[in-house]
C-alpha positions as CSV (number, residue, x, y, z in Angstrom):
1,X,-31.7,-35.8,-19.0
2,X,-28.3,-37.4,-20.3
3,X,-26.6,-39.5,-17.5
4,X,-23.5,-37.2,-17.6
5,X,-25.2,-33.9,-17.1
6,X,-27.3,-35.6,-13.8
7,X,-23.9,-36.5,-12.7
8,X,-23.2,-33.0,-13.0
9,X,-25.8,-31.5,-11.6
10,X,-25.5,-33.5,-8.4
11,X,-21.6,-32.7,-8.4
12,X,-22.4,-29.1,-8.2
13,X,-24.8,-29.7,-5.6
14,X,-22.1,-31.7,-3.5
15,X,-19.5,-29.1,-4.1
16,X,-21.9,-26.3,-3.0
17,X,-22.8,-28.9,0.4
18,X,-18.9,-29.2,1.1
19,X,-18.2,-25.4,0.3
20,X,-20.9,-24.5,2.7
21,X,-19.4,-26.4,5.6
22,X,-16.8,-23.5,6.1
23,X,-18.6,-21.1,7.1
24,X,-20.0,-23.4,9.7
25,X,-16.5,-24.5,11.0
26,X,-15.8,-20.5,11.1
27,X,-18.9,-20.0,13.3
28,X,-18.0,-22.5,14.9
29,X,-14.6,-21.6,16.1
30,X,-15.7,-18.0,16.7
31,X,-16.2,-18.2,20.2
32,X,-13.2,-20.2,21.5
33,X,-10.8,-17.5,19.0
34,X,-12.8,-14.4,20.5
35,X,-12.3,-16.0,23.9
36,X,-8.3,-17.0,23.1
37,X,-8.3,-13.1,21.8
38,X,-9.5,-11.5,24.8
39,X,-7.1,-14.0,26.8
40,X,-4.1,-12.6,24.8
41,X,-5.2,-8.9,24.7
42,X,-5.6,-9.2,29.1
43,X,-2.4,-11.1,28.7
44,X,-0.6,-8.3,27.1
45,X,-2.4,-6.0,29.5
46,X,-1.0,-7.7,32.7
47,X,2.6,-7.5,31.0
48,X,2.5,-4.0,29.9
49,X,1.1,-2.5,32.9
50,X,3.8,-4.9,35.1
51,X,6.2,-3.1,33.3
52,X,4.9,0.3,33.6
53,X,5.2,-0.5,37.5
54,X,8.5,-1.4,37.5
55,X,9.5,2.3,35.4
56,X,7.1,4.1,38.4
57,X,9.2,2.2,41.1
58,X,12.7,2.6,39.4
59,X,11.4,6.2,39.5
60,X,10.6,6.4,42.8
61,X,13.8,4.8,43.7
62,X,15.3,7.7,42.4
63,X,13.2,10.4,44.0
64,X,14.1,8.7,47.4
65,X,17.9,8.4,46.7
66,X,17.7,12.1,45.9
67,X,15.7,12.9,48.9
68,X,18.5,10.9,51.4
69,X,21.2,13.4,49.6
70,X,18.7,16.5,49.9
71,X,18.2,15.3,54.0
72,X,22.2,14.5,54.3
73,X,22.6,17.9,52.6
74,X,20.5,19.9,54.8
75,X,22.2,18.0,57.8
76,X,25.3,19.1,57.0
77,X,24.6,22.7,56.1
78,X,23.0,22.8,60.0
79,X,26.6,22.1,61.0
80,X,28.4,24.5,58.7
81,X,26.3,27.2,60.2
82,X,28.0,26.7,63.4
83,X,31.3,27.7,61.8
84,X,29.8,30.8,59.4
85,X,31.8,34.2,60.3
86,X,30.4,36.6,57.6
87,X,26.9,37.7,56.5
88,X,27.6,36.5,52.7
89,X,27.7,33.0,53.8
90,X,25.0,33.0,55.9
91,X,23.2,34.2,53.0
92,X,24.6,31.7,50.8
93,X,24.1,29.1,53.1
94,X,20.3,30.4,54.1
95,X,20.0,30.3,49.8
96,X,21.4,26.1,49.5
97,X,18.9,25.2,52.6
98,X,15.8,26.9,50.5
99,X,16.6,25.1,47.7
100,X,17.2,22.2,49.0
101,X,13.9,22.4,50.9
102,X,12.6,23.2,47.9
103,X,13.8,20.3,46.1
104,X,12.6,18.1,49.8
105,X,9.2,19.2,48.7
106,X,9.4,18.8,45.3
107,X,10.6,14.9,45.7
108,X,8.2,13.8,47.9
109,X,5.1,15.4,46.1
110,X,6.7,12.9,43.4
111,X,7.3,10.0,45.3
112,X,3.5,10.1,46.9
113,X,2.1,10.6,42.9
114,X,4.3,7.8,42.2
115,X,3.0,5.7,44.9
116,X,-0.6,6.6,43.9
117,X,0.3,5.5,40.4
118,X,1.9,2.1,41.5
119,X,-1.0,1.7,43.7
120,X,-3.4,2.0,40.5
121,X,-1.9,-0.2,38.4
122,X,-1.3,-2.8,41.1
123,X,-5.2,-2.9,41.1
124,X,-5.6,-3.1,37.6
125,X,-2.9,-5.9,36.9
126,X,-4.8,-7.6,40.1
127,X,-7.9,-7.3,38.6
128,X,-6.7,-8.2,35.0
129,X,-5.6,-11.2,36.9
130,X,-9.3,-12.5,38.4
131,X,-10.4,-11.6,35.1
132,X,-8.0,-14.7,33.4
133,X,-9.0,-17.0,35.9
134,X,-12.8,-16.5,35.3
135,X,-11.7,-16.7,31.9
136,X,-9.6,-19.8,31.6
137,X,-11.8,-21.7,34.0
138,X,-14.8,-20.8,31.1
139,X,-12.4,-21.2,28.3
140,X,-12.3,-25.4,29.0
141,X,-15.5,-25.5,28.6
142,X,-16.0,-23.0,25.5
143,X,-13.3,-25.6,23.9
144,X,-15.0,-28.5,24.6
145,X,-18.7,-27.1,23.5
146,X,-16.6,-26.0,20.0
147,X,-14.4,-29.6,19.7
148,X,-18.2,-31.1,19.9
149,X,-19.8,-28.8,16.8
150,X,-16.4,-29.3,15.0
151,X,-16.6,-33.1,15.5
152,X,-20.6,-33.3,14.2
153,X,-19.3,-31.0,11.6
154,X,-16.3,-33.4,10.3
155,X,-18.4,-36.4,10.2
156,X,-21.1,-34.5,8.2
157,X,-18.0,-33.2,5.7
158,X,-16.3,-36.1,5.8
159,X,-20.3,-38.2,4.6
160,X,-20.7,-35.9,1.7
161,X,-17.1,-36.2,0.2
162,X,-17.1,-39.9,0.8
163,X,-20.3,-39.6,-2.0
164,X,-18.4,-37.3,-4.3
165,X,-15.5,-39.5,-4.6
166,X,-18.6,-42.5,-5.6
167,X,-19.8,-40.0,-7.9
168,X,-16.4,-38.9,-9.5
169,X,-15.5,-42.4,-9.7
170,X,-18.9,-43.1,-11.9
171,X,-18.0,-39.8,-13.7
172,X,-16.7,-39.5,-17.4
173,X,-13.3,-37.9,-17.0
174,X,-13.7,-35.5,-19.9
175,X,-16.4,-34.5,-18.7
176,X,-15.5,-33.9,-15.4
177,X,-11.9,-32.1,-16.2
178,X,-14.2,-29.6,-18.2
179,X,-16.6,-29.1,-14.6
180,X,-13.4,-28.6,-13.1
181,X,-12.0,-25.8,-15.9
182,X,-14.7,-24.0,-15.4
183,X,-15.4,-24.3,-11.5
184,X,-12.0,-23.2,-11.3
185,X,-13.7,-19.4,-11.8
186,X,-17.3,-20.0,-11.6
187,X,-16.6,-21.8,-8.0
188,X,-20.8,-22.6,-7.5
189,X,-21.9,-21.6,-9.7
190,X,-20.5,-23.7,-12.5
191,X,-23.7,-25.7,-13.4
192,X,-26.8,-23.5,-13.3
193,X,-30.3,-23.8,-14.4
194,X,-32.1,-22.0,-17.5
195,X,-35.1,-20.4,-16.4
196,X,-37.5,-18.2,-18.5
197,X,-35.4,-19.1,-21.1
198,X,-31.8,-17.2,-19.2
199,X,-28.9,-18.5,-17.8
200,X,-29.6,-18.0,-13.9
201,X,-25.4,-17.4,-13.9
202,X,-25.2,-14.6,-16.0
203,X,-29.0,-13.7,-16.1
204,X,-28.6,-13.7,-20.0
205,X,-31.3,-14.9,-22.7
206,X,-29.6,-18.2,-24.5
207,X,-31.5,-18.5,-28.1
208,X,-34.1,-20.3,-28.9
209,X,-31.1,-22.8,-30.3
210,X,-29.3,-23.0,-27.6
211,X,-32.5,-23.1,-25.3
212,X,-33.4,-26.4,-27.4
213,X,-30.3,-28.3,-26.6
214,X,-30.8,-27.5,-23.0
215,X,-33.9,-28.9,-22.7
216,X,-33.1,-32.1,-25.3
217,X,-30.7,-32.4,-22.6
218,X,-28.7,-35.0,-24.6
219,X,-24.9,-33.0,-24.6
220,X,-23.5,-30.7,-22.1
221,X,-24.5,-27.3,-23.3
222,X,-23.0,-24.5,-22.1
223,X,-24.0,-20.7,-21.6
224,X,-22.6,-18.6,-24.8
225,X,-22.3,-15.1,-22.8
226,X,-20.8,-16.5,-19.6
227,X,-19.4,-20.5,-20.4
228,X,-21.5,-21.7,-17.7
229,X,-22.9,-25.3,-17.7
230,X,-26.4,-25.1,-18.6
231,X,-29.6,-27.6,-17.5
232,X,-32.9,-27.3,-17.1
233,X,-34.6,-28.1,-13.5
234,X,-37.3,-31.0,-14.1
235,X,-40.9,-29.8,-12.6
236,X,-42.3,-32.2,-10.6
């Protein structure tokens, strides 16, 4: 096989090893990000629910305001009956104290659902809480188990580009800026074998021509359906 389809060959076969070391750094870093995720989403739980108890107590802030004026209303209507000469405002009077009674009833029914609500959500923002201390105490550790694959996985990377730079350095440059035009869409695919007489890119017959120069192997030959670089895989 000519020299400068070997060197090929072995430069697609380095570029598929460095390409494949990103889905490794992905897996990788999938469980410290799914562990930051679930920190952020608790996080945001924590905040929103701390503000939904501050609405329930501005809420029942109100209620109880309204139930001092309901109290000093019906306080002050006791007195006024002291001083009532006709029926009509007795019966006005009688009507305010219903209402107001009424309203008595009404606001503390709404502060004790308030109170129930607060209570809830105190609970859950407490519990949210133990839940991001387990969590960041196991976080530490889920960052250093990932900074240690990371660290294998960079020394590994940085090996196999340290041998494609020694390989492109060997390289004819014409030959490599026309592996590089055509990685450019073919990504791995840009040097593929011929077998059964097809291009394993395209899955296309070659002719018997074309099939011939592949396996003289003495100029880069290239698929005529798909522009791929063609070799032939030597049987041991």
């Amino acid at each position: 096989m000519n020299l400068h389809i070997k060197q090929l060959v072995s430069l697609s076969q380095i570029d598929k090893e460095i390409d494949a070391f990103e889905p490794q750094i992905e897996e990788a870093r999938y469980k410290l990000e799914a562990a930051l995720a679930k920190k952020q989403s608790i996080d945001s739980d924590v905040e929103n629910l701390t503000k939904e108890i501050k609405d329930e107590q501005i809420k029942k802030q109100k209620n109880e305001m309204h139930l001092q004026d309901l109290s000093k209303k019906l306080s002050d209507n006791s007195k006024k009956s002291g001083e009532i000469k006709t029926e009509r405002e007795m019966k006005s009077l009688q009507l305010e104290e219903e209402i107001a009674k009424e309203q008595v009833t009404f606001a503390n029914e709404e502060i004790d659902r308030l109170e129930r609500i607060i209570d809830l959500k105190t609970e859950q923002v407490e519990a949210a809480k133990k839940s991001l201390i387990d969590l960041e105490a196991n976080l530490t550790s889920v960052r250093e188990e990932v900074d240690a694959k990371l660290e294998v996985i960079n020394n590994s990377r940085q090996d196999v580009f340290m041998k494609k730079e020694k390989l492109i350095s060997e390289m004819n440059q014409k030959g490599l800026a026309f592996y590089q035009k055509i990685r450019r869409w073919a990504k791995n695919s840009t040097v593929v074998a011929v077998e059964d007489q097809a291009c394993m890119g395209c899955n296309m017959l070659i002719s018997d021509k074309i099939y011939a120069d592949v396996i003289r192997a003495e100029e880069i030959t290239t698929c005529p359906h798909c522009g791929r670089i063609l070799y032939l895989e030597i049987q041991e």
